[in-house]
C-alpha positions as CSV (number, residue, x, y, z in Angstrom):
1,X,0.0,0.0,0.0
2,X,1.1,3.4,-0.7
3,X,1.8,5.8,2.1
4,X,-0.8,8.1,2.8
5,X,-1.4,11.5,4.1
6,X,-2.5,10.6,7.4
7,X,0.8,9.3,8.6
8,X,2.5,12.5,8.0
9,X,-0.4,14.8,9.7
10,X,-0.6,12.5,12.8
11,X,3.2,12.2,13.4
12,X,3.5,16.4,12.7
13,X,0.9,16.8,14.9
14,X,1.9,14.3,17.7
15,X,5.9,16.1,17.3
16,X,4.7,19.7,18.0
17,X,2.3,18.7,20.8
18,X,5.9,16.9,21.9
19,X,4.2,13.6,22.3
20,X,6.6,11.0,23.9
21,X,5.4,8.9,21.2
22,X,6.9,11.2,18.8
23,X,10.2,11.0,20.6
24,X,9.9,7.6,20.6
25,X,9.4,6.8,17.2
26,X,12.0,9.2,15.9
27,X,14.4,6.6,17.4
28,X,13.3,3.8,16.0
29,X,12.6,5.1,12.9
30,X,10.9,2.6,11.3
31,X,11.0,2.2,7.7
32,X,7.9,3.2,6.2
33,X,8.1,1.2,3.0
34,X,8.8,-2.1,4.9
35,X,5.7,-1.4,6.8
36,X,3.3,-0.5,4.0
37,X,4.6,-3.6,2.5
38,X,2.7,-5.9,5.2
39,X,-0.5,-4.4,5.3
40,X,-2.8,-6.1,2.7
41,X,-6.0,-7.3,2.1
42,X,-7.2,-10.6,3.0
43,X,-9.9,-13.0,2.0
44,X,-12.3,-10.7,4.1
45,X,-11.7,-8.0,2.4
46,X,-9.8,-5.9,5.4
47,X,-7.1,-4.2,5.4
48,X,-4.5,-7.1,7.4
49,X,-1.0,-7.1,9.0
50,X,0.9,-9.8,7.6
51,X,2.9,-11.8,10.0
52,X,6.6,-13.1,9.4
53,X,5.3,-16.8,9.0
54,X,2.9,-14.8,5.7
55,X,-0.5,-14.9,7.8
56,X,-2.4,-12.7,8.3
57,X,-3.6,-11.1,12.4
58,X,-7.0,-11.1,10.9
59,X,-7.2,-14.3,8.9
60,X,-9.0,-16.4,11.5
61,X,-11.7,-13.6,12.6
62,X,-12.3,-10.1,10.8
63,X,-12.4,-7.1,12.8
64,X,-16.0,-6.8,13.5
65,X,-15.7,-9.9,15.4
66,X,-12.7,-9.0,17.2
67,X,-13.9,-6.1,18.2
68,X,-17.6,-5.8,18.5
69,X,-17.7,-5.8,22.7
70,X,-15.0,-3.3,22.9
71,X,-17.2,0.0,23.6
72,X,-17.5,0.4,27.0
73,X,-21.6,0.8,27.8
74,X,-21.4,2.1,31.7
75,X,-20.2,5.3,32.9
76,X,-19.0,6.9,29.5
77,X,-19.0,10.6,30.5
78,X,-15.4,11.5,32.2
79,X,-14.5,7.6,32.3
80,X,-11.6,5.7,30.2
81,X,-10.0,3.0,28.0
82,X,-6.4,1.9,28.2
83,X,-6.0,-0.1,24.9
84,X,-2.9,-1.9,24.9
85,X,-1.7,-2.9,21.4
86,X,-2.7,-0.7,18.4
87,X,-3.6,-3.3,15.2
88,X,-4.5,-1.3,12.4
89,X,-6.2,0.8,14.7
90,X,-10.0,-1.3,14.3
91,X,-10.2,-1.5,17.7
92,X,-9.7,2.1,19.1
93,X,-11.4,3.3,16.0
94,X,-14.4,1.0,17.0
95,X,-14.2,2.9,21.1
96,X,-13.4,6.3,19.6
97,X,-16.9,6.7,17.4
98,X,-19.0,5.5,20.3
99,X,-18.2,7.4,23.5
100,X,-18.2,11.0,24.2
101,X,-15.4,13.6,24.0
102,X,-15.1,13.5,27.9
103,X,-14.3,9.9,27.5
104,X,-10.1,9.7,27.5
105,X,-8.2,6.9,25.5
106,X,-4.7,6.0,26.6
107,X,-3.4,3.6,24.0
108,X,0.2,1.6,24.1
109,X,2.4,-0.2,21.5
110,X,5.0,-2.0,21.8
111,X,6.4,-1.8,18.3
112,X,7.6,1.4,16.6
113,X,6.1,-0.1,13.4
114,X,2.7,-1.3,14.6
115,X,2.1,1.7,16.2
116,X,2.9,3.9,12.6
117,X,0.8,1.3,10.8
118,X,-1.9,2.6,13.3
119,X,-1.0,6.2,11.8
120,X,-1.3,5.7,8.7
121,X,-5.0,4.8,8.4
122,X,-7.3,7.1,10.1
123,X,-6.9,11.1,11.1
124,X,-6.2,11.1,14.7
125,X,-5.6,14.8,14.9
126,X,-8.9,15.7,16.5
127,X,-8.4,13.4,18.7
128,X,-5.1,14.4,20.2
129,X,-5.6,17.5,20.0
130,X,-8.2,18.3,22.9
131,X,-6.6,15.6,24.9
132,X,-9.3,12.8,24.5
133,X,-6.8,10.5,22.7
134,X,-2.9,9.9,24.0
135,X,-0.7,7.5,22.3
136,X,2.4,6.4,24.7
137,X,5.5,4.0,24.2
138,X,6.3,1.5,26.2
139,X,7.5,2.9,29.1
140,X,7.0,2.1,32.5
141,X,7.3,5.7,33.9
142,X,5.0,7.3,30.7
143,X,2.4,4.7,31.8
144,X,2.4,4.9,35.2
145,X,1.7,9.0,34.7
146,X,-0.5,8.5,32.2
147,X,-2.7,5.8,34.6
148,X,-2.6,8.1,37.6
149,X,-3.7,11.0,35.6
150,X,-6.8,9.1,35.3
151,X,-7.6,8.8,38.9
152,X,-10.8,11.2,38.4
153,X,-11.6,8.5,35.8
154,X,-11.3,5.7,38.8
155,X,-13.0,7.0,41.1
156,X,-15.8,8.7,39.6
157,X,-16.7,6.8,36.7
158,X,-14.6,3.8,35.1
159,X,-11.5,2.9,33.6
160,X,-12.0,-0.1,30.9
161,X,-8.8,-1.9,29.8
162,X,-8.5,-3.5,25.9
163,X,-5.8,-5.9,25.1
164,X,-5.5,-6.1,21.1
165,X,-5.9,-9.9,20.4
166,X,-4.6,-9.9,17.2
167,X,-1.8,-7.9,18.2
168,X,-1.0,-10.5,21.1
169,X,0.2,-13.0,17.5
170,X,3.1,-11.2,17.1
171,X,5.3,-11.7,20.0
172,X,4.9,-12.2,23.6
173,X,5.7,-8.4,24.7
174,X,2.3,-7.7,24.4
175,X,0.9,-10.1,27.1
176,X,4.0,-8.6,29.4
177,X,2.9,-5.0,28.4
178,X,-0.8,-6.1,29.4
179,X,0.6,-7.7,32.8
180,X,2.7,-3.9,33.5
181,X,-1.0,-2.4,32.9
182,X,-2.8,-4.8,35.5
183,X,-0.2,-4.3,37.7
184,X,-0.2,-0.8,37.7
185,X,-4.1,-0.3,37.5
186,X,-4.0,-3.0,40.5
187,X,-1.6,-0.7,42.7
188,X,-3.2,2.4,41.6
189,X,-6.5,0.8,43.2
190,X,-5.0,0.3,46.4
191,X,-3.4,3.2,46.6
192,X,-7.0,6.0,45.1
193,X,-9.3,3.8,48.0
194,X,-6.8,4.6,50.4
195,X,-6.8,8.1,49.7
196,X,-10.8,8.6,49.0
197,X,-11.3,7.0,52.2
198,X,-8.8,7.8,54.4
199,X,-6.6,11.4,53.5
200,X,-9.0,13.3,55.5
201,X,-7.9,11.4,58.5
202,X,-4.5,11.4,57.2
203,X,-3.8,15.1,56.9
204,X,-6.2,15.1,59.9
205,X,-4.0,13.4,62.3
206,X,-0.7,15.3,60.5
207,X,-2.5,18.3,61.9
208,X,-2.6,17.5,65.2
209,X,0.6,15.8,65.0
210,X,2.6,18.7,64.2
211,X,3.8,20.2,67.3
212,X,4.7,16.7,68.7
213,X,6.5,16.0,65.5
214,X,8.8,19.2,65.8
215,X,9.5,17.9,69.8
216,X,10.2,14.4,68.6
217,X,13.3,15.3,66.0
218,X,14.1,15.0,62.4
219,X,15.2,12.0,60.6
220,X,17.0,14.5,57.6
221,X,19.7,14.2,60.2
222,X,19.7,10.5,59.2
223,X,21.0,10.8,55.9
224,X,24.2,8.4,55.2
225,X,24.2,7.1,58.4
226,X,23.6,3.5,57.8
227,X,26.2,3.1,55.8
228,X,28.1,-0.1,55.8
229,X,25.1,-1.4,57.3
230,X,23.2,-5.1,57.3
231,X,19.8,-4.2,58.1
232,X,17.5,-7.6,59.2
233,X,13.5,-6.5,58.2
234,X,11.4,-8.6,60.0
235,X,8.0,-9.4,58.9
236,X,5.4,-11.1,61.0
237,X,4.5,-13.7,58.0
238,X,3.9,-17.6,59.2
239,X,7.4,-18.7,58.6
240,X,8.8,-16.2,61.2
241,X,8.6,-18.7,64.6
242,X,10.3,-20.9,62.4
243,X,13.1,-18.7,61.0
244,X,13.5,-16.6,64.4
245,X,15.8,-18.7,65.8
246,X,18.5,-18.8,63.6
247,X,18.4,-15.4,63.6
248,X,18.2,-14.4,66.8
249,X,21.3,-15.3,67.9
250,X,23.2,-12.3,65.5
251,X,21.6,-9.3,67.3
252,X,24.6,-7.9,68.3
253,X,26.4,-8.4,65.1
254,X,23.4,-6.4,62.4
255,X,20.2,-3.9,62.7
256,X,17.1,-5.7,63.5
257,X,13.9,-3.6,62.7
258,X,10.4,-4.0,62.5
259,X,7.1,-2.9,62.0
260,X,5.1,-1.9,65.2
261,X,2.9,-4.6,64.9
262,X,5.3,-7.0,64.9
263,X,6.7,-6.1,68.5
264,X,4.6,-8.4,70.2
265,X,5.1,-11.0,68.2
266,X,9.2,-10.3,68.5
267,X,8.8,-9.9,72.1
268,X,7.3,-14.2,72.4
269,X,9.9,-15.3,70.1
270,X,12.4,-13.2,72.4
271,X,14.1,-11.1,70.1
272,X,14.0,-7.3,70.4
273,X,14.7,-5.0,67.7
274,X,17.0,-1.8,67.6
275,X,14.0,0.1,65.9
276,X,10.8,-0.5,64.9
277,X,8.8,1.7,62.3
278,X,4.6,2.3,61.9
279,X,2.8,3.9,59.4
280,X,-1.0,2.7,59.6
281,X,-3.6,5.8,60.6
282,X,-5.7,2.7,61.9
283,X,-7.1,3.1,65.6
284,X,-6.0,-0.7,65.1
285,X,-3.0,-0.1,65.7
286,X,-3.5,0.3,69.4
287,X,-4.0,-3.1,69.6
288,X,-0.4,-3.6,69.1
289,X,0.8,-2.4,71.9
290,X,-2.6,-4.3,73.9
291,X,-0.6,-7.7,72.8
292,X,2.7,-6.5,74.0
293,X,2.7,-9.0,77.2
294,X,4.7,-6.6,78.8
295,X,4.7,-2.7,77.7
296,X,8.1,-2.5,79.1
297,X,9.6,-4.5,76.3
298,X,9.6,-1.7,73.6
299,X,10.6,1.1,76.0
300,X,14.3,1.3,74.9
301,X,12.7,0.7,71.3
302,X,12.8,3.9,69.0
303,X,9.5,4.3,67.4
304,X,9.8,6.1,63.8
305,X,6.2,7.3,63.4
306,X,4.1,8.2,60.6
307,X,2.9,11.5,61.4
308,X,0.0,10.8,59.8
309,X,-0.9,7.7,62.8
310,X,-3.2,8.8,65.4
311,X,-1.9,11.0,67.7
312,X,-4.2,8.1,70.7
313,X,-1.1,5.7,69.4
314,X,2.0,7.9,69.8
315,X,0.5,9.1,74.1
316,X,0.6,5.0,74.5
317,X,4.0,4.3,73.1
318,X,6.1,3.9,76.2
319,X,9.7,3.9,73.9
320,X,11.6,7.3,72.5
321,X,9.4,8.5,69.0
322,X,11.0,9.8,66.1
323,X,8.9,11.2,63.3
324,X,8.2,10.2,59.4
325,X,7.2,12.8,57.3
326,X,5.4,10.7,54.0
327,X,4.1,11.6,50.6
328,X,0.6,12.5,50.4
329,X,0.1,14.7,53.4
330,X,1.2,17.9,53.9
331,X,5.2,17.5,53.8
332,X,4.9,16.4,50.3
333,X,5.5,20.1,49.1
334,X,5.8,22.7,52.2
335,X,8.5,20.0,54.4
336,X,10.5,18.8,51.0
337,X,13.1,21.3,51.3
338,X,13.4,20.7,55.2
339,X,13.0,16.9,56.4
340,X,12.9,13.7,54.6
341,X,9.7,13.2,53.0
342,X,9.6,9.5,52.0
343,X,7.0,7.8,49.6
344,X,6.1,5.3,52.6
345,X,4.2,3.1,50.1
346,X,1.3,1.1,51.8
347,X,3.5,-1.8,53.6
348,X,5.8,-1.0,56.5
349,X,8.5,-3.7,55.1
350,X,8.5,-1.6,52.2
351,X,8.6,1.9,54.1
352,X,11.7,0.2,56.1
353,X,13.6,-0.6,53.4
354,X,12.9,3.0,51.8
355,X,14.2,4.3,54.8
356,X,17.2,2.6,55.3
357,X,18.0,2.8,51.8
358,X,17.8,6.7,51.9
359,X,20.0,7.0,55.0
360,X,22.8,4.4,53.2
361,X,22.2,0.8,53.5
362,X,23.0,-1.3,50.7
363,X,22.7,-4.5,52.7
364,X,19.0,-6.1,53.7
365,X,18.1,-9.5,55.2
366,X,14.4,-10.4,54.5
367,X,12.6,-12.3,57.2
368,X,9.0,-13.4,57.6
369,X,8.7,-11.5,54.6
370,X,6.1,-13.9,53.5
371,X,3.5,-12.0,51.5
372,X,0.9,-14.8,51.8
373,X,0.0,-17.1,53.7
374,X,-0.7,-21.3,53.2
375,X,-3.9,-23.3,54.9
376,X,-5.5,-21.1,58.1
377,X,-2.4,-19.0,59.1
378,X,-1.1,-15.6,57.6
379,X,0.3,-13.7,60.5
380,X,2.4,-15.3,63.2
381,X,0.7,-15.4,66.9
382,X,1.1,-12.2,68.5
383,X,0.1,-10.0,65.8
384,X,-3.1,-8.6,65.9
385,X,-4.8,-10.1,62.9
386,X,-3.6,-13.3,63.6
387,X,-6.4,-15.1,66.0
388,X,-5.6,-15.8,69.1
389,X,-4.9,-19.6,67.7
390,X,-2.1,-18.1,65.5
391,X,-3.8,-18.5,62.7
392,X,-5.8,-15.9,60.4
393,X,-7.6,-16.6,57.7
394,X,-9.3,-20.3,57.0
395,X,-8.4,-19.9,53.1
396,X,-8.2,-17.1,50.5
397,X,-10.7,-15.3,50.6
398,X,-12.9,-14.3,47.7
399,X,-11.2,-11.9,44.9
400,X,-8.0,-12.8,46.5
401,X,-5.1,-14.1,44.2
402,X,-3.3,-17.5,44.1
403,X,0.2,-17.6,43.7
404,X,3.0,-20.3,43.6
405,X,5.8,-20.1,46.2
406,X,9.1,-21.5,45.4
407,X,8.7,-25.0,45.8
408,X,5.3,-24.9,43.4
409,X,2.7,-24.8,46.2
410,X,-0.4,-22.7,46.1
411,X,-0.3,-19.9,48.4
412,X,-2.8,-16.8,48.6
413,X,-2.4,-13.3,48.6
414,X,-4.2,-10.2,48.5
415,X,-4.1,-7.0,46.5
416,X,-2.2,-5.0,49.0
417,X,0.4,-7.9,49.6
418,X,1.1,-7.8,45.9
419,X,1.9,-4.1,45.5
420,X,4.3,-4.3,48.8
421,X,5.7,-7.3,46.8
422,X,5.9,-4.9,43.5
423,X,7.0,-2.0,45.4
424,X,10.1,-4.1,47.1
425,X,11.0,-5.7,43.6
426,X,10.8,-2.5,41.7
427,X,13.5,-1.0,44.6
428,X,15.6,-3.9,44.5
429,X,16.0,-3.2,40.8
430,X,16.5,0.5,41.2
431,X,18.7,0.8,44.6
432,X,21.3,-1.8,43.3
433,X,21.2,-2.9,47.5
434,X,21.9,-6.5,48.0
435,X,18.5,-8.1,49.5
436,X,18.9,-11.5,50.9
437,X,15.1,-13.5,51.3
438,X,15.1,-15.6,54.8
439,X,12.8,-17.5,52.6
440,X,9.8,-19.8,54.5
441,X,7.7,-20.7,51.7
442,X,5.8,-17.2,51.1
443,X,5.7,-15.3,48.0
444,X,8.8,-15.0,45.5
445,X,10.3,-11.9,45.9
446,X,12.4,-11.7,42.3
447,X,15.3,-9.8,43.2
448,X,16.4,-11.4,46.0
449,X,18.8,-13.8,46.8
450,X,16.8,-17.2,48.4
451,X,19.0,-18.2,51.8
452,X,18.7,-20.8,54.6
453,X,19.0,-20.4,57.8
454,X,22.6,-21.8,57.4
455,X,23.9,-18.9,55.6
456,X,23.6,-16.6,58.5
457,X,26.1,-18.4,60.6
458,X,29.0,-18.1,57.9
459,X,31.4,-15.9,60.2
460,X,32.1,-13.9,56.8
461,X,28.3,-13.2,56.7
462,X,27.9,-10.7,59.8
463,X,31.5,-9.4,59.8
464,X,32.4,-6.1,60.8
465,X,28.5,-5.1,60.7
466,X,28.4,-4.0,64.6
467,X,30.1,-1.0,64.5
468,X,27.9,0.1,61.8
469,X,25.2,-0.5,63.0
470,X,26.3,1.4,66.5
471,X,27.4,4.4,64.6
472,X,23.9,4.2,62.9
473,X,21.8,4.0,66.0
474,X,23.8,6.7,68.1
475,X,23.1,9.1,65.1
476,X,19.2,8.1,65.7
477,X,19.7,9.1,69.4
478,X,20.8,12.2,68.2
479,X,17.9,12.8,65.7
480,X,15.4,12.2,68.5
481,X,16.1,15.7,69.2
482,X,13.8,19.3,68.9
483,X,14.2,21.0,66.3
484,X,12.9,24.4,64.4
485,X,9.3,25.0,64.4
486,X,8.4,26.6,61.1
487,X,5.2,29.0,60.8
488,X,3.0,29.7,58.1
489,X,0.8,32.6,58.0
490,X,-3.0,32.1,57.4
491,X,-5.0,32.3,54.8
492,X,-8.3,30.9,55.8
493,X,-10.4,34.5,55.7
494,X,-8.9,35.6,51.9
495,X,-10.0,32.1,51.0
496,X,-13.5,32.5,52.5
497,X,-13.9,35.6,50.8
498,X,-12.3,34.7,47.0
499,X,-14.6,31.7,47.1
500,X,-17.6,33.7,48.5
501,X,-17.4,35.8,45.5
502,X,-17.2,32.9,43.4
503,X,-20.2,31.4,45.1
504,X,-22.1,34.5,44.2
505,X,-21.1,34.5,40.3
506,X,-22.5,30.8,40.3
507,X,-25.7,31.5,41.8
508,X,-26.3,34.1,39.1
509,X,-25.2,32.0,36.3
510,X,-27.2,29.3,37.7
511,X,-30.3,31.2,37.0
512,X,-30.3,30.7,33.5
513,X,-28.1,27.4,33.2
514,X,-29.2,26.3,29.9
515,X,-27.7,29.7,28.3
516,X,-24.5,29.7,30.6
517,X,-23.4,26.1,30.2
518,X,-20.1,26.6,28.9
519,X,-19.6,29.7,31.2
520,X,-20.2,27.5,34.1
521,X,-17.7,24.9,33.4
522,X,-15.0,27.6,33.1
523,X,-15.6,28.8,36.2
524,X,-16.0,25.5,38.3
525,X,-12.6,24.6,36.4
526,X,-11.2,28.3,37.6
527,X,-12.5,27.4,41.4
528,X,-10.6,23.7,40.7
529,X,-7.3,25.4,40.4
530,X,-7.6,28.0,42.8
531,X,-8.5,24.9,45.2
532,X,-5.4,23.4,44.1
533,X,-2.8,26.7,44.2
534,X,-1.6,26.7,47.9
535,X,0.8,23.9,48.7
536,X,-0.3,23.8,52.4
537,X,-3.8,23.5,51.9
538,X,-3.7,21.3,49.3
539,X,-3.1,18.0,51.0
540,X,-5.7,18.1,53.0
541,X,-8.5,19.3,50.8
542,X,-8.2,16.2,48.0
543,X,-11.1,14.7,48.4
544,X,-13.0,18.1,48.0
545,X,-11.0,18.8,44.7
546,X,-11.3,15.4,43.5
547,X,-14.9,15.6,44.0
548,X,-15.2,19.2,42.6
549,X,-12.7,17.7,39.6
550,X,-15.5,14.5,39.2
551,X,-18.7,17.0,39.0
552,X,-16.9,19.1,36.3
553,X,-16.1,15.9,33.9
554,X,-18.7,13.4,34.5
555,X,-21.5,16.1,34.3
556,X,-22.8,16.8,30.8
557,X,-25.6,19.7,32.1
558,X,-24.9,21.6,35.1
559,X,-27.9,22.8,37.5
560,X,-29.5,23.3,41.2
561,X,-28.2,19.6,41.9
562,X,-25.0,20.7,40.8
563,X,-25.1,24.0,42.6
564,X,-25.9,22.4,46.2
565,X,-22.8,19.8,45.5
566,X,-20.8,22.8,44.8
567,X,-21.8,24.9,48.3
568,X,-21.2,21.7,50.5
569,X,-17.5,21.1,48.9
570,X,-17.1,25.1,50.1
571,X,-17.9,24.5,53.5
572,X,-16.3,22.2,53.9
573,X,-13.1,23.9,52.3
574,X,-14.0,26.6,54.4
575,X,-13.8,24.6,57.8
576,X,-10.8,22.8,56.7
577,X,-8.8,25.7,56.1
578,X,-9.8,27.5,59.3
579,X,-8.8,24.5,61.1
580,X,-5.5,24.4,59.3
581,X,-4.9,28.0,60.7
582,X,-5.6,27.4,64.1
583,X,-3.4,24.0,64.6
584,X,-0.4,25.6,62.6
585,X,-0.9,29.5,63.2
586,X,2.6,31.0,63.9
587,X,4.0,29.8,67.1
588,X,8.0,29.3,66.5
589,X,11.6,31.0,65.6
590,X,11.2,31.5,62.1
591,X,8.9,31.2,58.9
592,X,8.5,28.7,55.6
């Protein structure tokens, strides 16, 4: 086939909107004649890709067949399609004609040439142009931006997902590309609920944390401490009673840290750790230190704290508390240039290894680590969502995963077990730290290195690791120290009036809504970034501008309905900022 004018208009276009895809392509650079050269048509008269082997992708089934379930049917308006492997563009042609503008289509290809074969038969330009329609390589750092830029899409309508069957012929990158998406889309889940139900409380308890968390210290002070260090992460998996004791014995001779939750269980199998570390905002979490037999044990324990756990926790904790400022909350942007803000991720195991990784490790030993759990049991005894048996759940429960462990058992997971699994791989790649896995029969964590319990008492294994790891704990001492308070000056009454006035310019558009659609929009989107402008504010108002951000692109007509949503989210903007004023109003030496 001859090349056509499409091709050229959709890669000038995609090039001065500075489309990675562009980028990408101009790499590759595929040749264009070798690829007009494979598309034909077949005995179905469509237009086919011909294979190496000389067959066709559409020679068993035609398009229409392929295709014909592909549009999405629920919650079109502001919702989304990730298609993931291009064809000749059938597919995503096929989703494109039936959904509306507000609709977004993310769309990923593997091969440079696939993805120009895609170009070359339909006039995309409209398409990309106001944003609906985004073409993206296949990269892992592209795609994850691109999927979190849908998280209006998530929570407020749908996000539908499209592997490209026919594509899926050609080689097996496509079913890995489709696994990236899952994986992401799965993480991305855990990560929006958590926020939609639980930043409020979040940045709630950072609030009231505040003051406590400038008495307690700064970890910044941290940084390339641990290095030289062997750092032991205890989990509180099933295998842990079994593995403790051959690890117990080389406390003096490497770190040992833990979650909070795994204290009590430490403290029955007799082995206290230099550190432990909590994150969870859950009231829950005072049942940790309910099943500490004796409260005692974890008084010469340094605490590192989420500042976003419940302040209730922190009064009970009878050891020294050092704070954790996280991503998400409000450190993210006003504490960046003044403490370590970490992205905590949603396990602790993975926030330890963060942690340690920041300040210098380059040295981990995995244990209980397990990720899963076999039969009735997925915590050891003494945590508290184990039962008081030892055990935890009977079986997997429903929409649960199944997973093989290294000796080709079944095992079961859960979603947020797999993205701390994810999350730990994905830093083993990147940190170029040696992890060693304890393993006892959990989940595979690729990366690293399966030992026995044998391995730990090579003298060569522990040597020269206490001195480090003394150096690295009297720096903590020193952390756990006051430091500067900083202020911010408040901003709660210009707020009240700016969005007072924008209240007021609503109501009167609202009057005659059917003539002022378009003028409505704009200003709800105006009032959407003004929520959004102020860095301090901002963390704790998300669910308001997410909301606000929902109403504006799954709406199609605006009215009194949308008018009363609108004067609830600024109240309760309104409240929230005050609040913010009063807990952090200037009280210190000097200001941010």
């Amino acid at each position: 086939m001859a090349i056509t004018s499409f091709l050229v208009d959709n890669l000038t276009a995609l090039a001065e909107a500075g489309a990675p895809a562009a980028a990408w392509l101009a790499r590759h650079n595929p040749d264009p004649e070798g690829i007009f050269g494979r598309i034909f048509k077949n005995r179905h008269g469509s237009l086919d890709w011909r294979m190496d082997g000389g067959q066709g992708i559409f020679e068993a089934l035609p398009p229409a067949v392929h295709y014909r379930d592909w549009r999405p049917t629920e919650n079109l308006v502001g919702g989304a399609t990730v298609i993931v492997g291009t064809g000749l563009g059938y597919g995503l042609n096929h989703v494109l004609t039936g959904v509306p503008p507000s609709h977004r289509l993310l769309v990923v290809e593997p091969r440079p040439e696939m993805l120009m074969a895609c170009l070359s038969q339909t006039d995309y330009r409209p398409f990309t142009a106001r944003g609906q329609l985004i073409f993206l390589p296949p990269d892992r750092a592209l795609l994850e931006k691109a999927l979190h830029g849908l998280d209006v899409s998530f929570l407020y309508a749908r996000i539908n997902v499209r592997n490209d069957m026919p594509s899926f012929q050609l080689g097996p990158e496509y079913a890995r590309l489709a696994a990236l998406v899952r994986a992401i889309l799965e993480n991305m889940a855990v990560e929006l609920n958590t926020l939609r139900l639980k930043q409020e409380v979040m940045v709630g308890n950072e609030l009231r944390n505040f003051s406590r968390a400038m008495d307690d210290g700064s970890l910044s002070r941290m940084a390339g401490k641990a290095q030289g260090l062997t750092a032991v992460i205890f989990g509180a998996g099933p295998s842990l009673p079994l593995l403790a004791p051959a690890v117990a014995r080389h406390r003096d001779k490497a770190l040992f840290a833990s979650a909070l939750q795994t204290l009590p269980v430490l403290e029955r199998l007799g082995i206290k750790p230099h550190l432990c570390l909590a994150i969870d905002f859950n009231t829950d979490m005072t049942k940790c230190l309910d099943n500490l037999v004796d409260p005692a044990f974890a008084a010469d324990v340094p605490l590192i704290y989420s500042t976003k756990m419940q302040p209730e926790v922190l009064d009970r904790y009878p050891g020294p508390r050092i704070p954790l400022w996280t991503e998400g909350g409000m450190g993210t942007y006003v504490l960046k240039d003044l403490e370590l803000v970490l992205d905590a991720g949603g396990n602790v195991g993975v926030t330890l290894e963060r942690f340690l990784t920041w300040a210098g490790a380059r040295r981990f030993v995995l244990v209980g680590q397990d990720l899963s759990w076999r039969g009735g049991s997925t915590h050891a005894p003494g945590h508290h969502s184990a039962s008081p048996e030892g055990g935890g759940k009977a079986a997997a429960p429903r929409g649960d995963a199944k997973l093989k462990n290294l000796d080709g058992e079944d095992i079961f997971t859960h979603l947020g077990f797999l993205a701390a699994k994810r999350d730990m791989e994905k830093d083993i790649a990147a940190s170029g730290a040696l992890f060693h896995n304890l393993y006892g029969g959990g989940a595979v964590i690729e990366g690293a290195v399966v030992i026995g319990p044998e391995a730990l008492d090579d003298p060569a294994f522990f040597e020269g690791q206490a001195t480090a790891r003394d150096a690295f704990l009297d720096a903590l001492g020193r952390a756990a120290t006051p430091r500067a308070r900083p202020v911010f000056s408040q901003k709660a009454g210009q707020w009240a009036s700016s969005l007072k006035n924008a209240a007021r310019r609503l109501e009167k558009l609202m009057r005659k809504a059917d003539k002022h659609q378009a003028e409505i929009r704009e200003l709800l989107g105006q009032i959407q970034l003004f929520l959004r402008h102020d860095p301090l504010y901002l963390p704790y108002l998300y669910n308001d501008i997410m909301e606000l951000a929902g109403l504006i692109q799954t709406r199609t007509r605006f009215g009194v309905k949308e008018l009363t949503q609108f004067q609830a989210i600024r109240k309760r903007v309104q409240d929230k900022t005050r609040e913010i004023d009063a807990l952090l109003g200037p009280s210190g030496s000097w200001a941010a």
